[in-house]
Structures are given as C-alpha cells and as structure tokens.
N, C-alpha and C positions, 0 to 999 in steps of 0.2 A: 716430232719425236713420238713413239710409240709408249705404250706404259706397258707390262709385261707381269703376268703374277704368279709366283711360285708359291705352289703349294706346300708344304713343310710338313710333314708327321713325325710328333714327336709324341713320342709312348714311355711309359714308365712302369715297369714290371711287366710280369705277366698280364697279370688280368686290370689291369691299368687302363684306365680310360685315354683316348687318345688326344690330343689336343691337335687343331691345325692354325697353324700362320699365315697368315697370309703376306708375302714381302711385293712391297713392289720397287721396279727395276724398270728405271728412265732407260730406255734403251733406242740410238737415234735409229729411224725408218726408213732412212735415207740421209748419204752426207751430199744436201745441197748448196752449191755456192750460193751466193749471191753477187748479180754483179753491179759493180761500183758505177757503173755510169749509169743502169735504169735503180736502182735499189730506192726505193722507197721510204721516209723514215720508220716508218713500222719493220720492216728487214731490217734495216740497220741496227737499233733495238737490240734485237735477236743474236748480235755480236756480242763473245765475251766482253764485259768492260768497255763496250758502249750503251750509254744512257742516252736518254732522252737530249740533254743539251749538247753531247758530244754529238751524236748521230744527228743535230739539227746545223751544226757546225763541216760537218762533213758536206750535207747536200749544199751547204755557202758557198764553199771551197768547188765543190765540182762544179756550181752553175757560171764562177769566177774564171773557172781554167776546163776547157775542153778533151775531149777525151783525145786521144787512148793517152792509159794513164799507164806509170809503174810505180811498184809497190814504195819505193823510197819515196815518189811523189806524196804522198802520207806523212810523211814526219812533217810536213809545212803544217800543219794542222793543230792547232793549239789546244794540248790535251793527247795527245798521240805521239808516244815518243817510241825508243825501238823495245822497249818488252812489249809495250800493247803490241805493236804492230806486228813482232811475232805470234801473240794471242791469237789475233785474227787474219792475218794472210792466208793462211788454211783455208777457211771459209771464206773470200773472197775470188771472183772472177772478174780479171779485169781484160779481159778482150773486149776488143771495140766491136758492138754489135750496130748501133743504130747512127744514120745522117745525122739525125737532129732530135734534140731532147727538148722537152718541154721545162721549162725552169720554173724550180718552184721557190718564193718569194719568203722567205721568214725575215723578222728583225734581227742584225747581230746584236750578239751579247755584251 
C-alpha cells in the first residue's frame, strides 16, 4: 500500500494567515493476489480478518489437502465461514502454479 498526502489550504479572511493540513490517504499501489498454495503465513496475515491463528490454520489445511484448490474448499476451515470468505476471495489466487510445495510444520490448535 502506498501512503499519499494532500496538502489542504485553509485561509481565513483576507489577510489571514494560512494554515496547511496535512491528510494522509492509504491508498493500495497495487491490487495483488495472493496465492493459496505458495502464500506464506506472513501473506496470509495481510488478508482482511485473517490473524495470525487463522492464517496458521490455513497453511494446516493446505499442507493436509493438495492443490489446485476452489474457493468453497475454504469453508472446511475452522474460523472461515462464508462472509470472511467473501472478505477475502478478492485477494486470493488460486491457480495451481507449482508440482510440489514444501510443507511447513506448525502445532494445531
């Protein structure tokens, strides 16, 4: 995400000294996916209304069950029902890009 900052003049009267504002404005730099079979838990994160335990729940679930994935395949996911899941489908890519993923090892919860 970019940060963006508008300069604001705001004057009062004539001979009024001028004030300026400074706003800043999140504005995204780019809309990238992320995709679900390499994503990272740090990416994951980065999903509305995925935290740290959910996003560590996600990579479980994916190292359990092989790609290519679709989006409904998600609601298996405890913690992910279908408003998140429209939350974040946007930002998701779920093309199958790679043979073979390396699995990464967390404790479940």
């Amino acid at each position: 995400m970019g940060i963006f900052f508008i300069l604001i003049n705001i004057g009062i009267g004539v001979a009024a000294i001028k004030q300026f504002t400074i706003l800043a404005i999140n504005i995204p730099a780019e809309t990238k996916k992320i995709n679900l079979e390499q994503a990272s838990l740090q990416e994951l994160i980065t999903l509305p209304g995925i935290g740290y335990t959910l996003a560590k729940r996600i990579i479980i679930w994916r190292d359990k069950n092989p790609a290519p994935y679709q989006t409904s395949d998600l609601l298996a996911i405890k913690g992910i029902g279908p408003t998140k899941l429209q939350g974040i489908i946007k930002h998701l890519d779920f093309s199958y890009k790679t043979q073979t993923k390396t699995q990464t090892k967390y404790k479940k919860d």
